[in-house]
N, C-alpha and C positions, 0 to 999 in steps of 0.2 A: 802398678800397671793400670787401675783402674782411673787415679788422676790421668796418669797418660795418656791412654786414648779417650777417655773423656774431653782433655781440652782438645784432642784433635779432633775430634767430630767437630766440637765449636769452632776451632782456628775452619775446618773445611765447609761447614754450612755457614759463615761468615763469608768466606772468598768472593768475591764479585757483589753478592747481594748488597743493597740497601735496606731494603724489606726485613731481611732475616737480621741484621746488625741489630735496626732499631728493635724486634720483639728481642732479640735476647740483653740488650741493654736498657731495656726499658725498668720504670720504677718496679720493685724497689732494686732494680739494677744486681740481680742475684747472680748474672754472667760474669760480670767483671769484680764482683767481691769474689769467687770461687777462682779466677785466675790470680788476683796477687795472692790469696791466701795458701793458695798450692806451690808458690813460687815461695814465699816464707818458710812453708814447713817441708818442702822437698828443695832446698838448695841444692845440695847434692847430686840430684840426679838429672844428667842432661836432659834425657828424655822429655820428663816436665817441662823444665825450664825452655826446652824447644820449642815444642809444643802450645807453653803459655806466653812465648812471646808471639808465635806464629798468630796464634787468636787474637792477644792485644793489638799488633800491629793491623791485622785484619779490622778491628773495632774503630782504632782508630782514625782510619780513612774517612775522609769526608765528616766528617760531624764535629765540627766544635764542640756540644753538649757533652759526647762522649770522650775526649782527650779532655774536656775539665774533670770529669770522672776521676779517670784515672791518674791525675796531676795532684788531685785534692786528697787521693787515699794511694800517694806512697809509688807513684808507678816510676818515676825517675828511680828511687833508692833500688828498689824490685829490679831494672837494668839492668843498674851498675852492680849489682850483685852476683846475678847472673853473668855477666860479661867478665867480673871478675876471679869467679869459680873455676869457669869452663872456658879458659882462653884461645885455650887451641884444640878449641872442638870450633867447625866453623859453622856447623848450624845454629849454634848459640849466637856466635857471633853474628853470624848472619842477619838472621831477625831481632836478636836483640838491637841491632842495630837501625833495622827497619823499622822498629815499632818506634826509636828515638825517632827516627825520619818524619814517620807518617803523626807524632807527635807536636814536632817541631815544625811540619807543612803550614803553610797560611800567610796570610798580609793582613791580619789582624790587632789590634794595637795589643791585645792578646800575647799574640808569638810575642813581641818585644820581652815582654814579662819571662816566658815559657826561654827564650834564651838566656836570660838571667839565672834562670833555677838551675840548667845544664850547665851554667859555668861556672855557678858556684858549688856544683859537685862534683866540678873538677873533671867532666866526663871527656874534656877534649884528651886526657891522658890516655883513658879505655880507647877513645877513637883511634889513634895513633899507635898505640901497640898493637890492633886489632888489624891494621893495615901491616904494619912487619911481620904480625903473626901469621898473616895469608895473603902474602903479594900476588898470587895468582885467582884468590877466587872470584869473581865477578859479584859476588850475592855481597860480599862483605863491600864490596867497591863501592857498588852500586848506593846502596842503605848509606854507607860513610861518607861517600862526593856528596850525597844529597844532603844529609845534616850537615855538614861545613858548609856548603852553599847557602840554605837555610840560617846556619848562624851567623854566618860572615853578612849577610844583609843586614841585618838588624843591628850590629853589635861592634863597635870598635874594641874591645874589649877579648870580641871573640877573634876577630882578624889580628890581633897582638899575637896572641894566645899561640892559635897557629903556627904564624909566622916564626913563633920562636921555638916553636917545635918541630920545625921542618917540612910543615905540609905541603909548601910548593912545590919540593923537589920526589915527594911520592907520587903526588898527581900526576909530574910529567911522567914517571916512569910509567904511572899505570896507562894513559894516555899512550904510551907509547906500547905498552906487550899488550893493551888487555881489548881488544878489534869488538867491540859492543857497543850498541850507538847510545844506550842511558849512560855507560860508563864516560864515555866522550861527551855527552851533553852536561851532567852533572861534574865531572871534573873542569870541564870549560867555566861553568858556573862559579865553582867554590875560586877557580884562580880567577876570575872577572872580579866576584863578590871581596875576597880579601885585599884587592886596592882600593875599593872604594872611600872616598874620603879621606885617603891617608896621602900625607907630604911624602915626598923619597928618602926621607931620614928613618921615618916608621918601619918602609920596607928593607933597608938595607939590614944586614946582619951588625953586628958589633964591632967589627973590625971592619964596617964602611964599605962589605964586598955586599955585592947582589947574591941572596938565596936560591936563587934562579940563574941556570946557564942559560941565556939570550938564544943562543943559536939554536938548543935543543926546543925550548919553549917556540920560537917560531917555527921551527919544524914539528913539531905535533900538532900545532893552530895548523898549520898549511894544508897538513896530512888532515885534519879531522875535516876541515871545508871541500876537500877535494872526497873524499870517501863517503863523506855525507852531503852530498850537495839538493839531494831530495826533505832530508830532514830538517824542518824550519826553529826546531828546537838547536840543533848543534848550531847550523846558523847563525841564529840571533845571538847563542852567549859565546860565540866564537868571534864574532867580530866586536862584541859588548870587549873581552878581554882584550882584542886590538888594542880599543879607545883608554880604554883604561890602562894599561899597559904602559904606551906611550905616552901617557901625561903624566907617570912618577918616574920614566926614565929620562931623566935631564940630559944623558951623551948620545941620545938615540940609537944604541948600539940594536936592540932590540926591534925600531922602527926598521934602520937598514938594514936586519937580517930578511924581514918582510919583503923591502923592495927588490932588494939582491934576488931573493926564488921570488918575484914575479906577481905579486900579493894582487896587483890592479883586474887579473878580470875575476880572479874569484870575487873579488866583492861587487863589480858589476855583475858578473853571472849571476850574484845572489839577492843581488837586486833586482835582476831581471825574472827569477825565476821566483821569488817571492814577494813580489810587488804589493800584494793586497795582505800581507800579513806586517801590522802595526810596529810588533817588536825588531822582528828583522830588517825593516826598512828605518827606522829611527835608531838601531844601533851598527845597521852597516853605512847608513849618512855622517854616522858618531866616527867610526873607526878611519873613512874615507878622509874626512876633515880633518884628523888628527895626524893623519899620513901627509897629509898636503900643505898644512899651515906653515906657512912661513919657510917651505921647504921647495923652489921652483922646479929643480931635478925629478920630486915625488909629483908637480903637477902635472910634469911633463909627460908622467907614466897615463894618467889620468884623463888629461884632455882627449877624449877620442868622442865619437857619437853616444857612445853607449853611456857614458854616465851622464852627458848630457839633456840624454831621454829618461835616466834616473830621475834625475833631479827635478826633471818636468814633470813625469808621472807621478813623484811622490808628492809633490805637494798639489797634483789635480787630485790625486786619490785622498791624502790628507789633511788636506787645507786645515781644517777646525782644529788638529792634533798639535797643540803648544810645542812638544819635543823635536818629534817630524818638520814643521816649519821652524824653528830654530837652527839645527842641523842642515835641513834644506837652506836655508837661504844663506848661513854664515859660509858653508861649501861653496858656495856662488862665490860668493865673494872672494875666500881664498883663492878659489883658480883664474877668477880675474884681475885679482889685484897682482897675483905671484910676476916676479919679475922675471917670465920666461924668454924665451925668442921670438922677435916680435911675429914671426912666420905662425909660431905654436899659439901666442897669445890670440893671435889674427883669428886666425881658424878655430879658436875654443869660440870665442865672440861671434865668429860667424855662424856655426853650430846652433849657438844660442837663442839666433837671430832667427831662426830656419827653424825653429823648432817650435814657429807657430803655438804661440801660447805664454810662454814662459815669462816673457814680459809684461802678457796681460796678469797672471797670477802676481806676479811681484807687485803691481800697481795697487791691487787688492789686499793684498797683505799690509803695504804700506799705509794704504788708506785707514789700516784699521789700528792705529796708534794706540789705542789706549790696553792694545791686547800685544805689544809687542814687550819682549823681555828687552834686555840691556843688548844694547850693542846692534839688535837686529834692523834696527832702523837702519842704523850707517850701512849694514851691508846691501839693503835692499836698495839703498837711495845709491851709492858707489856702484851697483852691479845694474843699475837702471841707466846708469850715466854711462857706462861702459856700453850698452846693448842700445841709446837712443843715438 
């Protein structure tokens, strides 16, 4: 009892502070030697283990200093201990899982390393039963989309891992019963983050079928954009998973479940409605692009004024942003080059024309050659030629 609420006083004068974090982990760090060591010698009892994960995962917000702490003296094994004790107690699970999260949090050459250590203890397995063990909680969701998110950026290794464990098809269900916008922002994530970088061989299962049913995956994308349409985190890794998406499915089964329920204004509305946020306008230009390449039918949905004011806005607002003008301008070009009707091609062009500016930003872009990536010239100079 007295470990017990002892870590809970710390896990609750930790909570929000930075102040309080650093004095109780400061040298010689006598807060976080007292939580794994109550965790070693009370495996047993949930309570602890609650408790000492709720404080670790508190510690380790924010502070690098302090997750090297607890990486360097034993906190990963301390986890999985715990998570393998108390499985179907779901406040273990819960934070134990958090504190992996808030562990594994960062874009540090660091994480890279820190995902390495979780996979070599194998903790993608805890994560996965920990999601069967509580398909309904939100706490365990929430803590487990983030760590697969987390890991699946860094780690080809870790998007393997996954993928052969099932995870896409948990996501969507949870995505689908569990209405919480970090749930939906971080499962948007983890399925964005585990195609990254992979050929469509990676993603298919063994027997050459997709792990993912196309029609349900777009219908929860749909469903999350439309439900969150204020939220710039669901957003940004909802259209991020479009892009991605669509560039490891070769039959576009997935693309045309998008166009089929109507995908073209949610992503202008989402452009329109977060114009000045970085991520969401460089990965809803990503998803747009990948809808329309080479696909006249998808441009056809697209040509209208509003993404034409997209595309103008975004590169007035981020001209300097390498990804943003990438996406901006190779977009230009697909919907000008697409072999539409010459009525739709007309009027995209003329759009473009009217839209006071757009021409003069491309000329500037162009001018600046020695900053442009592969390809972006041709589309700037084809999409110059098309509007002079």
């Amino acid at each position: 009892d007295v470990q017990h609420w002892a870590l809970n006083a710390i896990a609750h004068l930790t909570t929000g502070s930075e102040s309080r974090k650093s004095a109780l982990l400061s040298e010689p760090c006598e807060a976080g030697t007292a939580i794994l060591q109550a965790m070693k010698l009370h495996i047993g009892d949930s309570g602890v283990q609650h408790a000492a994960l709720f404080a670790m995962g508190n510690l380790c917000s924010g502070s690098p200093q302090r997750k090297q702490f607890f990486l360097e003296n034993g906190a990963i094994a301390s986890i999985m201990s715990a998570l393998a004790a108390h499985s179907l107690h779901p406040g273990v699970q819960g934070q134990g899982i958090l504190a992996a999260s808030n562990i594994s949090a960062g874009d540090s050459e660091d994480m890279i390393k820190t995902a390495s250590l979780f996979l070599e203890a194998d903790f993608s397995g805890l994560l996965i039963s920990a999601f069967e063990n509580h398909p309904n909680d939100a706490e365990v969701y929430v803590g487990g989309l983030a760590v697969a998110a987390h890991m699946c950026k860094r780690s080809d290794k870790w998007r393997l891992q996954l993928l052969s464990k099932g995870l896409p098809t948990l996501v969507v269900k949870a995505l689908d019963s569990l209405n919480h916008s970090n749930i939906q922002l971080w499962g948007l994530a983890a399925l964005s983050n585990i195609t990254i970088d992979l050929d469509r061989s990676s993603v298919l299962q063994a027997d050459g079928t997709n792990p993912v049913d196309n029609k349900e995956l777009a219908r929860v994308v749909i469903s999350a954009l439309q439900r969150y349409p204020d939220h710039a985190g669901v957003i940004g890794q909802g259209c991020a998973l479009i892009g991605n998406f669509i560039a490891v499915d070769t039959e576009d089964e997935f693309k045309q479940r998008l166009l089929d329920s109507n995908i073209a204004p949610c992503l202008i509305k989402a452009l329109r409605n977060h114009g000045d946020q970085i991520e969401v306008v460089k990965y809803a230009l990503f998803a747009v692009g990948q809808l329309v390449n080479g696909d006249p039918i998808a441009c056809g949905a697209f040509t209208s004024d509003g993404i034409v004011f997209c595309i103008y806005h975004s590169l007035q607002q981020f001209e300097e942003h390498d990804m943003i003008r990438h996406f901006a301008c190779s977009l230009t070009y697909y919907l000008l080059a697409s072999q539409q009707e010459d009525d739709k091609r007309q009027g995209c062009i003329s759009r473009m024309k009217e839209s006071k500016g757009l021409d003069v930003i491309l000329q500037r872009v162009l001018a600046r050659q020695s900053d442009l990536g592969k390809g972006i010239g041709k589309w700037v100079s084809f999409a110059l030629e098309a509007l002079s």
